[in-house]
C-alpha positions as CSV (number, residue, x, y, z in Angstrom):
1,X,222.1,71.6,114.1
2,X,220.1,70.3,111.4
3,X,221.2,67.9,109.1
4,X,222.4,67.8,105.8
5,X,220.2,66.3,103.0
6,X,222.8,64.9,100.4
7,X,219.7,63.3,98.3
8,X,218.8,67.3,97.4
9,X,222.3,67.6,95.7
10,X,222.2,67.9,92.2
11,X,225.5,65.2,91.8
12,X,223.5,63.2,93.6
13,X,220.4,62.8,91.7
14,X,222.5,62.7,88.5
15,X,225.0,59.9,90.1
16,X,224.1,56.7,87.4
17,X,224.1,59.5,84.1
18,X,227.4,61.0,85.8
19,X,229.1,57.7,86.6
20,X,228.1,55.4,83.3
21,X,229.5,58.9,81.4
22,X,232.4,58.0,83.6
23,X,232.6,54.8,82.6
24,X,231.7,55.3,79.1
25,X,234.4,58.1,78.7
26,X,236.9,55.8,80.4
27,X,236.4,53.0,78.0
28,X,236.8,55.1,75.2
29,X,240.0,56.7,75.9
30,X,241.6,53.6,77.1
31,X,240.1,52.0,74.0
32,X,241.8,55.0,71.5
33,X,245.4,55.1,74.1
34,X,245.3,51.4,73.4
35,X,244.8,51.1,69.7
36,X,247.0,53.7,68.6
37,X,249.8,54.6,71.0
38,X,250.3,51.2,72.4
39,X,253.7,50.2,70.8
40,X,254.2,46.9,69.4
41,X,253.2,47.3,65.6
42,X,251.3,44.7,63.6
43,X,250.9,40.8,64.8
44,X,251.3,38.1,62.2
45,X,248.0,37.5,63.4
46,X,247.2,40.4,61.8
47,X,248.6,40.5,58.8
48,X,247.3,37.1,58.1
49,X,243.6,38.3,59.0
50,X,244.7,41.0,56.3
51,X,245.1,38.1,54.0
52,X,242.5,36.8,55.1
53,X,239.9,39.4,54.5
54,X,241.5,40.8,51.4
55,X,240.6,36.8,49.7
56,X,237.0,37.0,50.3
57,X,235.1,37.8,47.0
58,X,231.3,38.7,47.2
59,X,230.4,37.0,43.9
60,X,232.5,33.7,44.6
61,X,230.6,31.6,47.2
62,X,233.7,29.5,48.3
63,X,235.5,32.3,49.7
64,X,232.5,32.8,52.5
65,X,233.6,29.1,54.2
66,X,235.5,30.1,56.7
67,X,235.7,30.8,60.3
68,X,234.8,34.3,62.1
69,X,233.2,35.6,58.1
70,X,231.1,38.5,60.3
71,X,234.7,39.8,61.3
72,X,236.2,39.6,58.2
73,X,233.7,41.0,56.1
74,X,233.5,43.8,58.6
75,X,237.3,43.9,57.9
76,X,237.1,44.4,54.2
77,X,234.9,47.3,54.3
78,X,237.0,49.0,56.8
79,X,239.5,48.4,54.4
80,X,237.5,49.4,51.3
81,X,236.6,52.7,53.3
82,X,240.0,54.1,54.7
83,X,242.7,51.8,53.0
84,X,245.0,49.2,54.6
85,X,246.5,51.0,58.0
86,X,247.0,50.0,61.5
87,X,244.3,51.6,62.4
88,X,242.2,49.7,60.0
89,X,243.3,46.6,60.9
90,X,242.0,47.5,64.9
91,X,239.0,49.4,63.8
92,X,236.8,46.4,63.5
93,X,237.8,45.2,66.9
94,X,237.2,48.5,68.8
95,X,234.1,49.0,67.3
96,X,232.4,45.3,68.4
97,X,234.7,46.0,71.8
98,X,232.9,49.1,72.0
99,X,229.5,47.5,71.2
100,X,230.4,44.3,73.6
101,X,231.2,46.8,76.3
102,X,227.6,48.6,75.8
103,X,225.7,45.6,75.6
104,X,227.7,44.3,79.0
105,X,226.8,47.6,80.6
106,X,223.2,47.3,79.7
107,X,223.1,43.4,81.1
108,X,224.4,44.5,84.5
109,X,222.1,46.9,84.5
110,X,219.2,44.2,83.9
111,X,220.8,42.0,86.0
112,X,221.8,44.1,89.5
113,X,220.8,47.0,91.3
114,X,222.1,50.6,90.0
115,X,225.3,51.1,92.5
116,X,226.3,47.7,91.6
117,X,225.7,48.1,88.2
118,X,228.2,51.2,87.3
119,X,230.7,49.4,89.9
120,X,231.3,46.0,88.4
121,X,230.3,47.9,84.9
122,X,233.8,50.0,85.2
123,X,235.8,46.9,86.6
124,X,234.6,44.3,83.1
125,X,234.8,47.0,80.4
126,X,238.9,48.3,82.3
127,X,240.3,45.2,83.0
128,X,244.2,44.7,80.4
129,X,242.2,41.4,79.3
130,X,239.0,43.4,77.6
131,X,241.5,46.0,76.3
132,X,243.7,43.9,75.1
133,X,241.0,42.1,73.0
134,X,239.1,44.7,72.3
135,X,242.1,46.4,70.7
136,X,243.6,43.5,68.8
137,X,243.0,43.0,65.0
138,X,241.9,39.9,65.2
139,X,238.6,38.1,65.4
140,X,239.2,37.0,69.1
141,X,236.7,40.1,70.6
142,X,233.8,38.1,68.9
143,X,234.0,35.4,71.9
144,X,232.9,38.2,73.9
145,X,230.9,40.2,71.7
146,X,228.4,36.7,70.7
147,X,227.8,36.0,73.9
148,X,227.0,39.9,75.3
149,X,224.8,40.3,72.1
150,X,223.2,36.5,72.8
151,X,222.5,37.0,76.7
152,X,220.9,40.9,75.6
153,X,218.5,40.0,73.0
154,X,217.5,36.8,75.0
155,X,217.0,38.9,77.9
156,X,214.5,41.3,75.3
157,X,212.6,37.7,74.6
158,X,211.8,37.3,78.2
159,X,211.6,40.3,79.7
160,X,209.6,42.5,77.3
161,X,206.5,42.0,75.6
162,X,206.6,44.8,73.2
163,X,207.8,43.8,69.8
164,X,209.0,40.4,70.9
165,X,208.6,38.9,67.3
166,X,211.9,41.6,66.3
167,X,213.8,40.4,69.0
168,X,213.1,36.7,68.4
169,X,214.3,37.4,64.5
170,X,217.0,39.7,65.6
171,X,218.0,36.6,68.3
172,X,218.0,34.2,65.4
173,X,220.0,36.3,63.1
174,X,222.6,36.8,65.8
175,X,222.6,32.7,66.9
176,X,222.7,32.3,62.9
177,X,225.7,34.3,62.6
178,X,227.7,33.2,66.1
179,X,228.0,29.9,64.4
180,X,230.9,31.3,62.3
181,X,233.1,31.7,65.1
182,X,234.5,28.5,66.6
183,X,234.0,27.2,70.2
């Protein structure tokens, strides 16, 4: 009896496409579940980044001093766009949670072999911790999202020799902006 060739499969030769789709849908419906049927409300965290963001003026210099400005000002247009809502409030953090997550996934991918890669992938971007952040309407999902986009485009430096003067400006302008947020 002859036998059987899994490798000819069609799920098989698909299986990184199939499971970071997986993954990828995953994160996004835990991401929407948790930002808009998760009970709790508004934090006073929140409605003080509300303040917060609502007080920065573009013509008035002073206003731009303080800490995690990237998040705020990404806040106010939010705001600008779609109004004040709880969704607002979270949309800022779920997109960079979204864009931390991709950036993760890609730096697993540099950094392991493919198998390991979607595996640990689907345990960082699941865990209550990353949710929980990444959901949040406050500036706290920049501690991970600095460090994701710092390790990526420092990996781009080193690793690829093709346009390598973009990502040393791109690197710069990231490093430039980290410096907002504290620790």
């Amino acid at each position: 009896m002859a036998r059987l060739d899994i490798s000819k499969f069609l799920i098989y030769r698909w299986r990184y496409i199939l499971g970071y789709g997986l993954v990828g849908l995953l994160l996004a419906g835990l991401m929407v579940f948790a930002a808009l049927y998760v009970p709790g409300g508004i934090s006073p965290e929140e409605t003080n980044g509300v303040i917060t963001a609502d007080s920065i003026k573009l013509f008035e210099p002073a206003t731009w001093a303080i800490p995690n400005l990237p998040y705020y000002l990404f806040q106010k247009v939010s705001y600008f766009m779609f109004g004040v809502q709880e969704f607002t409030i979270k949309l800022p953090s779920i997109i960079l949670g979204l864009l931390s997550a991709l950036g993760l996934i890609a730096l697993l991918r540099r950094w392991f072999r493919p198998n390991i890669a979607v595996l640990a992938s689907l345990i960082a971007v699941t865990t209550g911790q990353f949710l929980f952040i990444a959901q949040n309407g406050v500036p706290g999902i920049l501690y991970v999202f600095w460090p994701v986009v710092l390790l990526l485009l420092g990996t781009q430096i080193t690793r690829v020799a093709k346009h390598r003067v973009l990502w040393k400006i791109l690197f710069a302008i990231a490093v430039a902006l980290s410096l907002y947020t504290p620790l």
